[in-house]
VOGU-3710 file (C-alpha; in Angstrom, 3 decimals, decimal comma):
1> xxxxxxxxxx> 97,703/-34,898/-41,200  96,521/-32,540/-38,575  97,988/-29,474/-40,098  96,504/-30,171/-43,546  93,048/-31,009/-41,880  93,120/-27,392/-40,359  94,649/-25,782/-43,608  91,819/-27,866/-45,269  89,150/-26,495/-43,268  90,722/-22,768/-43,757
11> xxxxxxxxxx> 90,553/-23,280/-47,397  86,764/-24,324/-47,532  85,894/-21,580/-45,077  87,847/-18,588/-46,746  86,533/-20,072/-50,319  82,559/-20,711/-48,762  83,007/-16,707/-47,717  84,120/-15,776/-51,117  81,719/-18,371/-53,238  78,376/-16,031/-50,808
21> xxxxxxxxxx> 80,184/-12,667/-51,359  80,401/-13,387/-55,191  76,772/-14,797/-55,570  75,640/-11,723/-53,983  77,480/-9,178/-55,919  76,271/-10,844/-59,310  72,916/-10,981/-58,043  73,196/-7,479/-57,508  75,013/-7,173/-60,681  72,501/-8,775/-62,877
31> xxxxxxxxxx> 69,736/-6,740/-60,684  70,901/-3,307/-61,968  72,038/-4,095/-65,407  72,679/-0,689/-67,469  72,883/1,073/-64,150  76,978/2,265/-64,456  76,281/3,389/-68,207  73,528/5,263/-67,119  75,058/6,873/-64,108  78,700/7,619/-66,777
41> xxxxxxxxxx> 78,965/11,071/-67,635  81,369/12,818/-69,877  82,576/14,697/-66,811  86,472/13,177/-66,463  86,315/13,526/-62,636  82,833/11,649/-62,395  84,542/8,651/-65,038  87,270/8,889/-62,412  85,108/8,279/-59,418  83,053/5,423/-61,136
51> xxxxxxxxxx> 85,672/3,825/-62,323  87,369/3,634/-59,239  84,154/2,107/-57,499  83,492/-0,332/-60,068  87,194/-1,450/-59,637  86,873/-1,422/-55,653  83,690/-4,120/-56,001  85,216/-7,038/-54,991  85,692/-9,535/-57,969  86,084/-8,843/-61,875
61> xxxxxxxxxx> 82,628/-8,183/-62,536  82,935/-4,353/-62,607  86,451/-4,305/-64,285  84,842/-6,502/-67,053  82,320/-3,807/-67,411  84,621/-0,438/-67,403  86,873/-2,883/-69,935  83,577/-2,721/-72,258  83,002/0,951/-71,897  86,487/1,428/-72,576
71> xxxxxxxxxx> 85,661/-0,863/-76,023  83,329/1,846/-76,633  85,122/4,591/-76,022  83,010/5,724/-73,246  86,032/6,440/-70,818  89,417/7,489/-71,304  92,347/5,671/-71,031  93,539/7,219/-67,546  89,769/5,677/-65,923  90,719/2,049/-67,120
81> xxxxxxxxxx> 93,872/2,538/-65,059  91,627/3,695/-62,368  89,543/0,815/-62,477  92,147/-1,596/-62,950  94,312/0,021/-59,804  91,225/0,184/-57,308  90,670/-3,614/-58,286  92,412/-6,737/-56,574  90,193/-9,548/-58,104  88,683/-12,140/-56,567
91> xxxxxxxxxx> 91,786/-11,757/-53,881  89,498/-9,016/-52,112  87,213/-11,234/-50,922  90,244/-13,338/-49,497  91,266/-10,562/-47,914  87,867/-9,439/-46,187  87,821/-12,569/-44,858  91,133/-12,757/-43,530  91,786/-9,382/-41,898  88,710/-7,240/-42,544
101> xxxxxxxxxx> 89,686/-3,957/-41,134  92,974/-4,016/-42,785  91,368/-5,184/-46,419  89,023/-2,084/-45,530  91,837/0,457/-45,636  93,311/-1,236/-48,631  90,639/-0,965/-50,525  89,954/2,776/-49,729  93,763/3,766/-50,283  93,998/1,933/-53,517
111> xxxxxxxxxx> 90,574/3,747/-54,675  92,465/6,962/-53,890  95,505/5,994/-55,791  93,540/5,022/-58,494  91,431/8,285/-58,771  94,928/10,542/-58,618  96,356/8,002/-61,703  93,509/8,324/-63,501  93,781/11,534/-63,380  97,901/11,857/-64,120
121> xxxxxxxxxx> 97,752/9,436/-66,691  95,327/11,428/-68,803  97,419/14,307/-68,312  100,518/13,364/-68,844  100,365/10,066/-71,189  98,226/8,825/-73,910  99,135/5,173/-76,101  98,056/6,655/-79,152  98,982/3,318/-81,266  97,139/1,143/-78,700
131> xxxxxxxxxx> 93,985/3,801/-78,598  93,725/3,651/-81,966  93,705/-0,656/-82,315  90,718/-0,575/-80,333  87,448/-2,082/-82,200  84,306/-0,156/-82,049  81,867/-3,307/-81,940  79,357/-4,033/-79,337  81,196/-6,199/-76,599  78,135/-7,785/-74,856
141> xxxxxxxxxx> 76,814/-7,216/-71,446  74,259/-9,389/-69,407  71,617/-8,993/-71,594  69,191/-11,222/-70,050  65,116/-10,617/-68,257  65,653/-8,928/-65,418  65,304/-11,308/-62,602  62,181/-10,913/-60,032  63,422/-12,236/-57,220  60,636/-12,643/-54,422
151> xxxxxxxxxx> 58,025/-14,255/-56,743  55,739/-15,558/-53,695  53,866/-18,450/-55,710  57,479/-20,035/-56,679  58,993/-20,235/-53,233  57,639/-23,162/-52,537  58,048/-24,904/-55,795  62,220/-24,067/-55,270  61,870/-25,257/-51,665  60,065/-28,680/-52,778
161> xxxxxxxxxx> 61,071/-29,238/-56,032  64,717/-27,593/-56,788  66,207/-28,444/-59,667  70,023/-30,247/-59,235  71,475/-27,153/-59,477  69,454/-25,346/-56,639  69,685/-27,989/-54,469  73,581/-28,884/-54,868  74,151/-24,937/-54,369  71,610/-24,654/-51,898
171> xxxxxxxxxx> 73,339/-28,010/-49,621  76,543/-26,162/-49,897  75,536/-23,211/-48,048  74,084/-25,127/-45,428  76,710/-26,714/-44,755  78,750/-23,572/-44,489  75,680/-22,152/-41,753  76,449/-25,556/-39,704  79,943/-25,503/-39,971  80,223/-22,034/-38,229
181> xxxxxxxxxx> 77,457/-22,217/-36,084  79,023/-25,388/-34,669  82,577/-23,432/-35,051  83,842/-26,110/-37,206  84,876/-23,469/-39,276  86,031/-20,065/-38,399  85,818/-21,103/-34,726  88,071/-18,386/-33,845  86,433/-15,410/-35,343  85,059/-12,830/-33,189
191> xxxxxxxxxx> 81,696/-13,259/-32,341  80,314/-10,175/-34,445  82,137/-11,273/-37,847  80,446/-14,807/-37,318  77,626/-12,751/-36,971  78,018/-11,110/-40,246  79,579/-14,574/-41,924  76,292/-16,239/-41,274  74,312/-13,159/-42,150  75,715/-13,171/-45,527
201> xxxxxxxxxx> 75,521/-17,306/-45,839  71,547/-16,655/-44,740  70,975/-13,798/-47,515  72,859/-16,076/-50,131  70,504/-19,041/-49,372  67,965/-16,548/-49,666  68,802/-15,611/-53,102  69,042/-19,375/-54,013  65,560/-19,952/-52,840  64,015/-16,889/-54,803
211> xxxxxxxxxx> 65,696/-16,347/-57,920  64,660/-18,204/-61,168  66,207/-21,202/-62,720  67,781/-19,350/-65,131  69,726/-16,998/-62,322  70,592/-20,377/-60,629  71,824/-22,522/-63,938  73,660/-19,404/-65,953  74,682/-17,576/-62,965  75,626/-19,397/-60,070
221> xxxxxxxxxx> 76,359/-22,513/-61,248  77,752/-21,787/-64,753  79,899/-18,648/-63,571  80,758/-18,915/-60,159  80,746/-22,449/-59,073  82,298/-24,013/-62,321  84,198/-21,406/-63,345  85,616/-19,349/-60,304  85,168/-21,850/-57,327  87,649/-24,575/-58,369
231> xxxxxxxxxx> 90,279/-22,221/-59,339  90,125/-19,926/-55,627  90,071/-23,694/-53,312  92,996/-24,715/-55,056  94,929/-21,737/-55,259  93,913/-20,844/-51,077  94,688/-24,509/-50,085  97,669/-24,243/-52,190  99,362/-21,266/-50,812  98,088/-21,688/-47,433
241> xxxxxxxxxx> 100,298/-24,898/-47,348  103,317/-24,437/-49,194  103,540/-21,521/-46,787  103,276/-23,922/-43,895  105,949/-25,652/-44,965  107,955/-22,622/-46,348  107,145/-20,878/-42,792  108,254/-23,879/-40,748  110,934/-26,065/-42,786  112,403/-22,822/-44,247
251> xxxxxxxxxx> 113,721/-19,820/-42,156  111,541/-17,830/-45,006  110,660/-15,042/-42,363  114,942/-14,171/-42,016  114,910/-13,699/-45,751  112,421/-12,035/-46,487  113,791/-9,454/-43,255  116,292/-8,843/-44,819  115,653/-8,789/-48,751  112,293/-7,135/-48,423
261> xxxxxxxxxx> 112,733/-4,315/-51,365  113,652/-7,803/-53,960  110,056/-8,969/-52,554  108,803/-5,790/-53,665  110,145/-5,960/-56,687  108,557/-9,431/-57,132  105,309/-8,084/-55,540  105,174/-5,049/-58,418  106,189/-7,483/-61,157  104,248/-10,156/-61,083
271> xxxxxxxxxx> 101,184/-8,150/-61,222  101,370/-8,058/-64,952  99,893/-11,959/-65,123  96,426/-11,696/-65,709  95,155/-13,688/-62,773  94,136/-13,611/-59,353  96,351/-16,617/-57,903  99,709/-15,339/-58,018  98,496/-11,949/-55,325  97,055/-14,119/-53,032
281> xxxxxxxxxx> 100,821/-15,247/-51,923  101,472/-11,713/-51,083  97,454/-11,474/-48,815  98,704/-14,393/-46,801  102,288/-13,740/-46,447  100,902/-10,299/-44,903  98,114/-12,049/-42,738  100,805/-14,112/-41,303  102,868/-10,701/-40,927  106,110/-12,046/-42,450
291> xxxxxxxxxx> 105,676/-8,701/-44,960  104,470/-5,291/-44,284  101,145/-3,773/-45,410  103,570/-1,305/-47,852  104,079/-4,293/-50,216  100,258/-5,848/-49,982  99,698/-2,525/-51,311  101,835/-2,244/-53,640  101,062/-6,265/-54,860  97,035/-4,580/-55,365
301> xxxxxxxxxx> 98,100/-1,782/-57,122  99,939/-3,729/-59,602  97,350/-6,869/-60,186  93,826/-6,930/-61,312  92,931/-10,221/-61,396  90,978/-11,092/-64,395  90,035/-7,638/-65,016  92,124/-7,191/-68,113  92,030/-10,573/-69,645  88,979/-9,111/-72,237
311> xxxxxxxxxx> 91,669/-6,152/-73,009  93,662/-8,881/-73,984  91,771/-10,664/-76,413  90,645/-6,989/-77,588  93,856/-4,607/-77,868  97,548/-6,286/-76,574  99,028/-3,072/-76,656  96,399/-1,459/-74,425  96,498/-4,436/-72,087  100,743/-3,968/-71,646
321> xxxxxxxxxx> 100,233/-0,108/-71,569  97,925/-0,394/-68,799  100,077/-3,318/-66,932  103,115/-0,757/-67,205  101,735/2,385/-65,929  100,185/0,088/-63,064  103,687/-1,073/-62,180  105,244/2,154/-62,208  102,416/3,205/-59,570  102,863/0,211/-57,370
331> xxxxxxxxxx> 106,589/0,951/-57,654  106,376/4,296/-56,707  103,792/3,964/-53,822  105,295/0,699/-52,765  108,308/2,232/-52,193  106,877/5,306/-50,776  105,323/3,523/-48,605  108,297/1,270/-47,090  110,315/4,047/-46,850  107,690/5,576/-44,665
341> xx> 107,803/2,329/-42,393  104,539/1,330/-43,485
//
């Protein structure tokens, strides 16, 4: 009971850190609205560039939007496989708070990759038949008023008298403060990314105190608590304990020594599910070190979490020609990479 107490209190740590970090980056989100269309020139290189940063924003929020500009036919094919190479889904926020410094270099290398296959891709391939399925209607962004967030004569109407929603958000994140201030959770963080945890707890409950009701009910609560929330505790409590028991009932670690181009293979592969869960086996077998970081990076290059599930629903064969030029550039890198001794 011990071990899944402390497994427990991993999961609600590592899914508190990822509930603040995606609060903040829709309130920033919803803040800017229009601001990557604006910024989108018909330059390939700049298409490139943005669509590499909108897929290295942790979360699916801006491979959602370079999915709708793609819709459009704002971008080219090669910057959705940008986008959706620079991307790891909700996964980076796992990984930022697992082994920040490593998740930092990820996330630049993959950005890089991503840029160069953007690039190749455009030169070299183009899925005519799935180009051509693609609908030209509008596929909606947030359309809403744009929020004003430091209104100074409703502060203290949120403070007094939240709605449910504000105050059940608002309680979590407290908790979250007093469970690492008291080092209940992540009592064995260094003292300057406990620092920066609580910072970014304290600018979340900010944003929960200012923003209006609307913000709260259709943004926080609707997307990210009832939609994304659920979905990252059970997958990170999950995989954190089957691989306790795979780590410590199961010589796992002598297998995977000495089959590690099969795990790979498996790492490449499985990218091609639309969803965030199945990568985060491949962040914690590497923050455990039972893999190396050339198959975590091959694993991102392959998966973008969510990002693609609109593709879906718009154009199947642009959603499998994207998923099969991403696996033949994890592949390739992965391998590259392991070869290397990375």
């Amino acid at each position: 009971m011990e071990v899944i107490y402390k497994i427990l209190l991993h999961s609600v740590m590592i899914t508190g850190f990822v509930f603040v970090m995606m609060l903040v980056i829709e309130y920033i989100n919803v803040q800017s609205k229009g601001l990557w269309q604006k910024n989108l020139t018909k330059n390939k290189w700049s298409q490139y560039l943005i669509a590499g940063l909108l897929g290295a924003i942790p979360g699916c929020l801006g491979a959602f939007t370079m999915v709708a500009m793609f819709s459009h036919r704002l971008v080219s094919f090669g910057a959705l496989v940008t986008t959706m190479i620079a991307t790891s889904g909700d996964e980076a926020f796992v990984m930022f708070a697992m082994f920040p410094k490593k998740a930092i270099l990820l996330t630049i290398i993959i950005l890089v990759v991503g840029i160069l296959a953007g690039y190749i891709t455009d030169k070299l391939y183009q899925p005519t038949k799935a180009l051509n399925k693609i609908s030209s209607h509008k596929f909606p962004l947030h359309n809403e008023p744009e929020c004003k967030c430091f209104e100074k004569d409703k502060i203290w109407f949120n403070l007094f008298h939240p709605t449910f929603h504000r105050l059940t958000i608002g309680v979590i994140i407290l908790v979250l403060i007093a469970g690492v201030s008291t080092g209940m959770l992540a009592g064995d963080l260094e003292i300057w990314m406990k620092a920066s945890v609580l910072l970014a707890f304290l600018f979340s409950l900010f944003i929960v105190i200012t923003v209006p009701n609307h913000f709260v009910k259709k943004h926080i609560w609707a997307h990210i608590v009832k939609k994304h929330l659920p979905r990252i505790f059970l997958w990170v409590f999950g995989t954190l304990l089957l691989m306790h028991f795979l780590m410590n009932y199961i010589n796992i670690e002598a297998w995977l020594s000495t089959n590690m181009f099969v795990v790979l293979l498996v790492a490449v592969l499985i990218g091609v599910i639309p969803e965030s869960g199945p990568h985060l086996i491949f962040v914690t077998l590497f923050a455990q070190g039972s893999i190396p970081f050339s198959i975590l990076l091959a694993s991102s290059i392959s998966q973008d979490g969510h990002g693609m599930l609109p593709m879906l629903a718009e154009s199947r064969r642009t959603f499998l020609a994207v998923k099969i030029v991403n696996i033949i550039y994890a592949f390739i890198v992965g391998l590259s990479t392991f070869l290397l001794g990375f």
